[in-house]
N, C-alpha and C positions, 0 to 999 in steps of 0.2 A: 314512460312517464315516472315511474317507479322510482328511479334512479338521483332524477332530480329533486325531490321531495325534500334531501336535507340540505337544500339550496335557501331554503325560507326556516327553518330550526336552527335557534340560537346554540351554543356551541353548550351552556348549561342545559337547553332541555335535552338535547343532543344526549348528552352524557346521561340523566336521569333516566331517558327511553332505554338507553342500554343497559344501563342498571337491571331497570326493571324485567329487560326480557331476558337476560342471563339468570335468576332468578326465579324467574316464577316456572312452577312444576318441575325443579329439578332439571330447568333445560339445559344439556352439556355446551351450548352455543360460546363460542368467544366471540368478543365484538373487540374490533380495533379501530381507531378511527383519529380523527383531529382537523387540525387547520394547521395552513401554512401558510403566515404573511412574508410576501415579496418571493414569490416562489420563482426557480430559475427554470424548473419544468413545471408541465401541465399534471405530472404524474410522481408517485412515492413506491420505489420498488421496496419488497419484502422480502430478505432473503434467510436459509439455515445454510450454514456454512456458506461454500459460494454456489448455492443454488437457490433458483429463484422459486420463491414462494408463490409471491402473486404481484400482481401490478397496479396499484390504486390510483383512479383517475383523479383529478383532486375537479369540482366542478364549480360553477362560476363564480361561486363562493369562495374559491381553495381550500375547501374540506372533503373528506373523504373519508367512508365507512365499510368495512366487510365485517362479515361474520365467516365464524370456521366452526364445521363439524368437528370434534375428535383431535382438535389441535395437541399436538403434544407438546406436555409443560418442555421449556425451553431457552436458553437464550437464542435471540433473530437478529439480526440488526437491518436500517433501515438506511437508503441510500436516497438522496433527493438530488438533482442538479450532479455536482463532485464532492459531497461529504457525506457523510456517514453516520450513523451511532447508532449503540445499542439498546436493542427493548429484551425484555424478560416477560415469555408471556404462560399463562398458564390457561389450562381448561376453566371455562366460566369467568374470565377476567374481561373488564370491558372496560378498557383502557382507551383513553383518548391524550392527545398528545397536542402540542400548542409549541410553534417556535417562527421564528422568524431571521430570515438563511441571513439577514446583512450580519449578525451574530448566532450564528447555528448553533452551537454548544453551549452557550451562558444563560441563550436565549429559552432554551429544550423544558418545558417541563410539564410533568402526566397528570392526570385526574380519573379519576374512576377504582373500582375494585383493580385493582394489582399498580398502583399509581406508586404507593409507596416505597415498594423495591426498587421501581424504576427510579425514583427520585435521588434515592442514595445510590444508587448506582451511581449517579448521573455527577451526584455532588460529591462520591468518591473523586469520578474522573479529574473533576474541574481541580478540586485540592492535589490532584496529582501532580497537574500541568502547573499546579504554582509552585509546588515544590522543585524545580527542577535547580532553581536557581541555589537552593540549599545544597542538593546534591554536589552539584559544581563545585560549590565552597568545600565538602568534605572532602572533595579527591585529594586536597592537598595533605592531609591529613595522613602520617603513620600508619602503617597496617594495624597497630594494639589501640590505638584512638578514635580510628574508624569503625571499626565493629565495635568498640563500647557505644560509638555514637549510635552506629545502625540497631543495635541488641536495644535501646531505648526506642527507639522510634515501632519496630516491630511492634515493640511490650503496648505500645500506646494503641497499635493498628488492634494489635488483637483482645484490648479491655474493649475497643470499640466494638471486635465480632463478639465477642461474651456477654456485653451487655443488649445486644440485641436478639441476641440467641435467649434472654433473660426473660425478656420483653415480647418476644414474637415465641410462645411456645410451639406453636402449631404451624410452624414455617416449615416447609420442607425441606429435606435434604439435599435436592437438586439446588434450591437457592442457595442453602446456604454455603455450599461447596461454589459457588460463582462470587458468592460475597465474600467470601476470606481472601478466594483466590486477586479477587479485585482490590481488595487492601494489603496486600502481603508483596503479591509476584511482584509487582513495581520497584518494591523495596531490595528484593530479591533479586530484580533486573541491574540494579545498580550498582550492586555488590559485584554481579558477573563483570561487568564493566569497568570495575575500581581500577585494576592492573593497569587496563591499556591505558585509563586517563588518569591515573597517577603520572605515567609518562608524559603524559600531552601538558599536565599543569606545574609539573615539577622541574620536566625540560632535562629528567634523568634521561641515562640513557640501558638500565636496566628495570625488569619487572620489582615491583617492592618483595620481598621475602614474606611467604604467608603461609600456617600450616594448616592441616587438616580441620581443625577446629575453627579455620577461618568460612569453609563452607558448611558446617555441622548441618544446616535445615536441609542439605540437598536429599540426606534419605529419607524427610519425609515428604519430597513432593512429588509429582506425576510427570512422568518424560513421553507418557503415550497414549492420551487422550484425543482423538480425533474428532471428538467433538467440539472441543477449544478451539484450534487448533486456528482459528481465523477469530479466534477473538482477541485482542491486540493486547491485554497485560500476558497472558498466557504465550502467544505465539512472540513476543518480546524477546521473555525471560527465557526460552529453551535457546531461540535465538543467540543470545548473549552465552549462554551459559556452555554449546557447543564450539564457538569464537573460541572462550575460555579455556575449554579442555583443550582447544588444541594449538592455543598459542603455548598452554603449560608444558608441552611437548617436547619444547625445545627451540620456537622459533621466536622473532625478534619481531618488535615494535614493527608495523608497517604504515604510510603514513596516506602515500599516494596512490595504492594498488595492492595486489594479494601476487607472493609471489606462486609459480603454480604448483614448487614442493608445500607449500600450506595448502593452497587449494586440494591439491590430491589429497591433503593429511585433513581436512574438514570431512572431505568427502567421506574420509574412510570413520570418522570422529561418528557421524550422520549417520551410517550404517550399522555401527556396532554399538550406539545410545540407546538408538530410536528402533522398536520394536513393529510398531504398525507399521503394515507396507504403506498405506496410505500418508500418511503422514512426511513416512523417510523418503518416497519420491516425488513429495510434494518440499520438501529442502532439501533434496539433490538436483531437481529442477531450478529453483530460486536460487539454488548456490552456485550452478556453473552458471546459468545466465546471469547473475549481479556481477560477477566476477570478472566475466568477458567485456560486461560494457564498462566495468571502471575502466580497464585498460583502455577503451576508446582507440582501438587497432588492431585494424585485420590480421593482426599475427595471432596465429594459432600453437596452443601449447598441445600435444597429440596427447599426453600422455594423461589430460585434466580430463578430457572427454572420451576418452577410452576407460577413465577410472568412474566416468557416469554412464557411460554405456553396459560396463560388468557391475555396477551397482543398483543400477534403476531396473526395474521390473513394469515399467509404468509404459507400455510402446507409444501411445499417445505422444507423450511426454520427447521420446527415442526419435520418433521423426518429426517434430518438431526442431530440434535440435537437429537433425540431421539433415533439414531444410536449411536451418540458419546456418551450416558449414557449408553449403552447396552453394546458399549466399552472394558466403564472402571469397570464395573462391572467384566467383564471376568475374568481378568489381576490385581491383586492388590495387595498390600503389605502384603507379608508373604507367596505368595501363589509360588508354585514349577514352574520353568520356563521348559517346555517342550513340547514334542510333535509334533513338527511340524521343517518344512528344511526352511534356507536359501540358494541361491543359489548364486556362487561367480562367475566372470564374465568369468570363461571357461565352465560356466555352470553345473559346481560341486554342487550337493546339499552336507550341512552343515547341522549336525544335530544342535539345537540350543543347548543341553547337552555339546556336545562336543566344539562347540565353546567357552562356558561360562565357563568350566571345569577351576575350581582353576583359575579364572582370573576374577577379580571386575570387570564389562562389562556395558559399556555402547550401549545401541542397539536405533537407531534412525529408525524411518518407516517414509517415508518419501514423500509426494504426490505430482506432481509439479504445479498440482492445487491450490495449496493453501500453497508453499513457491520454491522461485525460487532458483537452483545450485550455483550460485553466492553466495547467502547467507548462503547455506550451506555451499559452499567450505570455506568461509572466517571464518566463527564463529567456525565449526571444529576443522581446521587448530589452531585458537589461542585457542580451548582446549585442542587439544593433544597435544600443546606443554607445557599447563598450568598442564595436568595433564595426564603426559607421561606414568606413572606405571596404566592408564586405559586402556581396551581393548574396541577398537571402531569398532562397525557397522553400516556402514550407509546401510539402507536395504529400496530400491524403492518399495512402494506398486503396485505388478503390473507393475514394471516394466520389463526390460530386459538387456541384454550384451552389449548393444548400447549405454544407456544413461549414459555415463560416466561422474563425476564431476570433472572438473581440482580441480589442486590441494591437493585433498586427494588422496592418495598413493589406488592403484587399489585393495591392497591386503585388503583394510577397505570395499569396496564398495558390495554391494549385491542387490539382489531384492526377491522377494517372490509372490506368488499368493496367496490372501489373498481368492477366492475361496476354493482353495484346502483345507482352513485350517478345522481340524473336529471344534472346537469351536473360530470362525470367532471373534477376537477381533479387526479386520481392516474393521468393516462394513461399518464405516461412510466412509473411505480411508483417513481418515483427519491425520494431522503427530501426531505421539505420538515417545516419550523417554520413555524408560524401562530402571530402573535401577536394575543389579544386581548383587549380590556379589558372591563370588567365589564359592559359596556350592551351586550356581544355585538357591537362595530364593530371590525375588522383593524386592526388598529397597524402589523404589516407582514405582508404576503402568503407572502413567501418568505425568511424568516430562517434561519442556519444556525448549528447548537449549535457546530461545530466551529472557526466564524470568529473571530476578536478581536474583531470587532465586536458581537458578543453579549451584551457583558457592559455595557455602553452603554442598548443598548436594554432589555436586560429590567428593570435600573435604573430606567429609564426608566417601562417598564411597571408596575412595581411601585408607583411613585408615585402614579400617575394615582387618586384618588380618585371 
């Protein structure tokens, strides 16, 4: 009965309860809590870094409250439906929060003790995303023109952290090492980024010439924080800033794919930056898998994954990848598509012969571990409409009849047990595209919807008569 009690508590007295019991006799309690109009789930997960905190029911109201003993001050961020954002919470803070998902981020904002941080935080981000279109404009910009512009813009960020540092004496230092980093790194991200999209807006066909004094702030920033490390201006900017060092290497503008003398030379960039183990096999994992799927093809470089197998210390990490080589080995181009059922959402198994029978087929496997429905629905949708004369499966690894994707038509939708299958090419469960053409032979083993290079190939496929 308990539980639903703040079913009938307006979202103001809501807030004042919590107030008061954070509060009174020096109680260490944190309260979090809020409403969510038009919610996409029943529930708001809580995480630190990417582990889950806790799971907040939201009840028939779409609100939802916990308390936490001993919470440690923090940045957390909060996940609803497929977006995200961050809270900053501290011991004794009783924060409540108010958003509504048809606009999640403009919509976002806090009330209670620790409301404030969150608010600017909140209205950092928002100013961030509007600036992009500035950014843009600057690339075109001279290397001695550009960092006058950026050295101004910085000076503005940081009268902003000064004067709030002015104003908030008794803020901590946990905050406000999260608040600068939140006004600065973006700016700082940018910068990492100048080189490549100098080229892209210039239409040169060399990096601009830039010297030491062009990165001057990088000694004094942080390269091995793992506590950031998933928070998106920080995991950005190191981002960017390892690209950097190792395009300044000596290698060349790339537009469509990473060649894999770069890939080896990030990898090795990644290992001799980055000091935390935790962190350097969490971007030597991110680095050879993004890698692999731009190319969107079972071709294997030996030498890119034997340089993260002697670099990664993470074995987690080591057989997962070495699941996803086991893969694609299975499944590749030229080889006969059969053997095995999909099953369509009345629970019909599909032989996959007959599905693919005389129709150039596109077959997605698809895990929601590692790409969420949303993404699917939308990228689909603008291919089937790009290339209508293709037959689509979107086929859930392991899933079921439940996990339905708006948007795409029920008749495309499938699932499989990749168990059952006699030669298991879904070991990793990680997503793989199978392309293939009407006589049932693989055009490519391991394509990926998400690459540039997809739209080539399935062209491609579409034609084949």
């Amino acid at each position: 009965m308990t539980k639903n009690i703040i079913s009938y508590i307006p979202f103001s007295l809501l807030l004042l309860f919590a107030l008061g019991c954070s509060t009174k006799n020096g109680n260490s309690k944190t309260f979090f809590g809020g409403k969510i109009i038009n919610p996409k789930t029943k529930f708001v997960v809580l995480y630190s870094n990417d582990k889950i905190i806790d799971t907040l029911l939201l009840n028939d109201r779409n609100k939802f409250l916990a308390t936490y003993d001993n919470l440690d001050e923090g940045l957390y961020y909060i996940e609803h439906g497929n977006e995200n954002q961050y809270v900053y919470l501290e011991p004794k803070d009783s924060l409540m929060l108010r958003l509504n998902t048809w606009d999640f981020d403009e919509s976002l904002v806090f009330a209670g003790k620790g409301a404030e941080r969150n608010n600017i935080l909140i209205d950092i981000f928002l100013e961030g995303e509007n600036e992009r279109k500035l950014f843009y404009q600057l690339n075109n910009l001279e290397p001695r023109a550009y960092k006058n512009k950026i050295d101004s813009i910085i000076n503005f960020k940081l009268d902003t952290f000064n004067e709030y540092i002015a104003t908030h004496p008794n803020e901590t230092e946990s905050y406000l090492k999260i608040l600068k980093i939140a006004l600065t790194y973006p700016i700082y991200s940018w910068v990492e980024r100048y080189p490549i999209n100098h080229i892209y807006t210039s239409r040169k066909k060399e990096f601009p010439k830039t010297d030491a004094s062009f990165y001057a702030y990088r000694t004094d920033l942080d390269y091995n924080n793992n506590a950031l490390m998933y928070y998106t201006p920080y995991a950005r900017y190191i981002t960017n800033y390892l690209y950097n060092v190792t395009y300044a290497a000596g290698h060349q503008p790339m537009k469509n794919g990473f060649s894999s003398d770069f890939t080896v030379d990030l990898l090795n960039t990644i290992n001799n930056k980055i000091s935390s183990s935790d962190s350097k096999n969490a971007f030597l994992k991110r680095t050879v898998l993004d890698h692999f799927y731009r190319k969107s093809s079972c071709n294997i470089n030996k030498k890119t994954f034997d340089t993260f197998f002697t670099l990664s210390t993470n074995e987690e990490h080591k057989i997962l990848i070495k699941n996803l080589l086991a893969d694609n080995e299975l499944v590749q181009k030229g080889d006969k598509i059969k053997g095995f059922k999909i099953s369509d959402f009345t629970n019909y198994p599909v032989k996959i012969e007959k599905f693919t029978m005389n129709k150039n087929s596109v077959l997605l496997f698809w895990n929601k571990e590692y790409i969420s429905k949303s993404f699917i629905g939308a990228r689909i949708l603008f291919l089937q409409k790009r290339y209508p004369q293709l037959n689509f499966a979107i086929i859930e690894i392991d899933g079921n009849s439940d996990n339905r994707i708006k948007n795409i038509d029920i008749k495309n939708q499938y699932f499989i047990n990749s168990e059952n299958l006699k030669n298991n090419f879904l070991k990793s469960k990680m997503n793989r595209t199978i392309l293939v053409n009407k006589n049932g032979i693989v055009e490519n083993g391991y394509a990926a919807i998400s690459s540039i290079n997809i739209y080539k190939q399935l062209q491609e496929l579409s034609e084949i008569n």
